[in-house]
Structure formats: structure tokens, C-alpha cells
C-alpha positions, -999 to 999 in steps of 0.1 A, spaced: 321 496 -377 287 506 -390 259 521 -368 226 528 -372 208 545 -347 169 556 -350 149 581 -326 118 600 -327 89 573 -319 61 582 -293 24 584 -289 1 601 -311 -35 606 -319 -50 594 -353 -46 623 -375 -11 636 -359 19 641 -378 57 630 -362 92 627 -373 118 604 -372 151 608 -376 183 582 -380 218 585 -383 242 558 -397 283 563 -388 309 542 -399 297 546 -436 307 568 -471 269 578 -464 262 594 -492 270 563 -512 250 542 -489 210 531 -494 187 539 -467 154 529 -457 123 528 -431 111 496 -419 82 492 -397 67 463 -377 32 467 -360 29 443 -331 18 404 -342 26 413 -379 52 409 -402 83 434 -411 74 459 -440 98 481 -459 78 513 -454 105 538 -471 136 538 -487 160 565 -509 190 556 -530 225 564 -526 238 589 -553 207 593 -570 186 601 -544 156 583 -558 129 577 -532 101 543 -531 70 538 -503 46 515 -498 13 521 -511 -2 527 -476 15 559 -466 20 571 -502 12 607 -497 8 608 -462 50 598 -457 77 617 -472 117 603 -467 140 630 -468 182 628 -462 206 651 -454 237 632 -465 261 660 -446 244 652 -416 249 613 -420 209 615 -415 177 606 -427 143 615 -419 109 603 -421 83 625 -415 46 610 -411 14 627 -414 -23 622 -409 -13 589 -391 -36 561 -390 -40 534 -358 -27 509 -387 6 529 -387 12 517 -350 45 497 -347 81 496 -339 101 514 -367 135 507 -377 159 527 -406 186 503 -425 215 511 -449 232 490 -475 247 499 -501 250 482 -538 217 464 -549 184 478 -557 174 505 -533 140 496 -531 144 459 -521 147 448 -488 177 428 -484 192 455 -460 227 449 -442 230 476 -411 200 481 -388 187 500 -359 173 487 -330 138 505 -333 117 534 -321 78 529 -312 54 546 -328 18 543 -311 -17 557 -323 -43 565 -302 -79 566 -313 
């Protein structure tokens, strides 16, 4: 059975910087895509981050580019996002996914978390 299982979400003031962390079991994790989603309330799902199996490569979305950096420590089964200089429009419920085959950077995940909030106060 795979799990995914994300933590890390409070509030914050504009300007803060937090980290998440989330651990997938059940998986040859190293093999395995991983990647950030984030949802801020009323709005659509976005892939936010993601980092390839094997390779290691690493994609974000234009919006925290610089101000994001996804990390994984593959003994750990874990991966990491750590956020800076957050904005009010980084507010939302986050959630990391795995999969693994496909393009790392597209958004057809299989395995999901169930979320952690992140909220920015002005």
C-alpha cells in the first residue's frame, strides 16, 4: 500500500518563510516522482513543485520561482518544500503526490496526501 503523508502548514505573516515536509511509504522511493500541489480556497489545484525520480531534476511554477526550493532526501523516504518571502496569494491547502513513470513535471499524479494549510496574514 502506498502512503503519502504531508505536515508542516500553519499561519504566517507576508514575508515569512516555512517548511513542509512529506513522507511517502509503501514505495521504491527513490524511483518514484514527487511533487507539491497547492489549492487556495475558491480556486483551482496547481502543481506548485515537483522533482524527478533518479535524476533528481526539479520544475516550479513561475510564481514561487525563486522564493520556493523542493529538496528530497530519498533515505528518508522524504521530501521538503521550503517557502520564503510568502505572499497572501500563497495561502491554501497544500498537498505532496508521488507517481512514478511519466513526465515528472506533469500533473497526472497517482498517490496523494490529504493536505496541510498554509495561511498568510497581512
Amino acid at each position: 500500500q502506498v502512503y503519502v503523508v504531508e505536515s508542516g502548514g500553519r499561519r504566517v505573516q507576508a514575508g515569512d518563510s516555512l517548511k513542509l515536509s512529506c513522507s511517502a511509504s509503501g514505495v521504491r522511493f527513490k524511483d518514484y516522482h514527487m511533487a507539491w500541489f497547492r489549492q487556495p480556497s475558491g480556486k483551482e489545484r496547481e502543481m506548485t513543485a515537483a522533482v524527478s525520480g533518479k535524476t533528481g531534476l526539479t520544475w516550479y511554477i513561475g510564481s514561487v520561482q525563486g522564493r520556493f526550493t523542493l529538496s528530497r532526501d530519498n533515505p528518508k523516504n522524504t521530501v521538503y518544500l521550503q517557502m520564503s518571502d510568502l505572499k497572501p496569494e500563497d495561502a491554501g491547502v497544500y498537498y505532496c503526490a508521488a507517481k512514478i513513470g511519466g513526465e515528472f513535471n506533469v500533473a497526472d499524479y497517482q498517490y496523494w496526501g490529504t493536505g496541510t494549510e498554509v495561511t498568510v496574514s497581512v
